[in-house]
N, C-alpha and C positions, 0 to 999 in steps of 0.2 A: 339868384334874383335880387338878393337882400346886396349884393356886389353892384350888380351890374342898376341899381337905382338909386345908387349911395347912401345907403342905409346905414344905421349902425348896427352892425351884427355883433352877435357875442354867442364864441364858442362853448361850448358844454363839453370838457373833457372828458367826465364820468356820466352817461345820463342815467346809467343806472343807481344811482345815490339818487332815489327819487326825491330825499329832503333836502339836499341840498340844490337841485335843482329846482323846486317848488321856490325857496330862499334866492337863488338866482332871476326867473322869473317875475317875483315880487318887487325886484331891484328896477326892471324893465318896463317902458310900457312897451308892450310887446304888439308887434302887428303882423310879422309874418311868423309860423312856425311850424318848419316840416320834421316830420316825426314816422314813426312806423306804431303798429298793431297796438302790440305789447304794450310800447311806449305809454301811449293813447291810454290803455288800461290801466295802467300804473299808476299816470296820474290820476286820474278819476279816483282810484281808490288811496285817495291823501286827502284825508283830512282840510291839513293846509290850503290843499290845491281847490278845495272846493270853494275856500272863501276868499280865493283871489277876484280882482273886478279885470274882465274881459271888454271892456267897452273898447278897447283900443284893436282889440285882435279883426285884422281884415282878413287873410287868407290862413288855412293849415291845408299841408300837403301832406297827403299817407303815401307812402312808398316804402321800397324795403321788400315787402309782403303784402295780402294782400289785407284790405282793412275790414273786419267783418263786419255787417251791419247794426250788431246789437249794440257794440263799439259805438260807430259813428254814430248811431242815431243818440245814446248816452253823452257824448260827448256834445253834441250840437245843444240839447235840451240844457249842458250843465254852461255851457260859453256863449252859445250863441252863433256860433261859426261851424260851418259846414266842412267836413272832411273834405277834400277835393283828391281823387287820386289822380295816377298814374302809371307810368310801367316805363321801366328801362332799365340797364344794364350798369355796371360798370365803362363795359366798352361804348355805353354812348353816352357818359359822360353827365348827368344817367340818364337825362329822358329822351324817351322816344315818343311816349303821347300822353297825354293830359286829357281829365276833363274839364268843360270851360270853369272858371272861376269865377260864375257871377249866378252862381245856382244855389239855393237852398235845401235840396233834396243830394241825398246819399242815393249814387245809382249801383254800387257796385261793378263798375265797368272802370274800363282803362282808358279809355276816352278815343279821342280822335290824333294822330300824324302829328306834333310840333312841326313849325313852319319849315319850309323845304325838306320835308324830310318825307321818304316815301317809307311804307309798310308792304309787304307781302309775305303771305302763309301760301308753304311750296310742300311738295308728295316729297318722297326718297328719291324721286327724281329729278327735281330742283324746277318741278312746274306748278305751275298755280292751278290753289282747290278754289273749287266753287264757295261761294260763303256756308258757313256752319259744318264745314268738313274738318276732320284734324292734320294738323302740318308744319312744319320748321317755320318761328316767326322772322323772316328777312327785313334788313332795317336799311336804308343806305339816305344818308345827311349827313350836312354839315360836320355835325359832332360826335359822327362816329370816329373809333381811333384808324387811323392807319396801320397800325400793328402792334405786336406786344416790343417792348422797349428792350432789344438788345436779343430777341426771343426769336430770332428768324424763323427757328423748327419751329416753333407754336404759332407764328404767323401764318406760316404756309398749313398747317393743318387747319387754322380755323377757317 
């Protein structure tokens, strides 16, 4: 996202060196920042990180895993900014659906389909359950991969 609106992004090699990224951060005014769970918690419990000023922060995106609520709802009270999840894969490059981004509440869900891109949960037999039934989550857009890179056999198995 931070690409594609010509942002200035800046990589975090280690983000586990939670003080040295706290120190990275500080360096930033930061507006967008996707992170996972852990991450999320980590900071929170720095010192540092609690007395940075968030006034710039617009969006954070949890992925990775999923974000627990004690988390996000800790982390909105400490910034100001809403967890926003998501879900996706590697293979789709990663997402596949989003919650919208103009919410203040933590829902704990995966949100809704990124644009042109359909979702379906299918039986052992590659047909579609009824809602709240359990099933293989099927993805097919844009930005899924075409196959694994040089991996014919694991193309054709997946």
């Amino acid at each position: 996202m931070g690409v594609a609106t010509g942002s200035h992004n800046v990589l975090i090699a280690n983000p586990r060196d939670i003080p040295a990224l706290v120190k990275e951060i500080q360096q930033h005014k930061i507006h967008i920042f996707p992170g996972l769970n852990t991450l999320f918690n980590a900071l929170m419990n720095n010192a540092e990180f609690e007395k940075l000023d968030f006034s710039s922060l617009l969006l954070v995106f949890g992925g990775g895993m999923s974000v627990q609520r004690p988390v996000a709802e800790r982390w909105y009270q400490m910034t100001g900014c809403p967890i926003t999840e998501g879900y996706g894969l590697s293979e789709t490059s990663p997402v596949a659906t989003a919650n919208r981004c103009d919410t203040s509440e933590f829902s704990g869900m995966i949100g809704l389909p990124v644009s042109s891109t359909e979702i379906s949960i299918r039986d052992e037999d590659g047909q579609e359950v009824n809602l709240g039934n359990v099933g293989e989550i099927c993805i097919r857009g844009p930005q899924v991969m075409a196959g694994y890179w040089n991996r014919t056999d694991e193309t054709a198995r997946a």
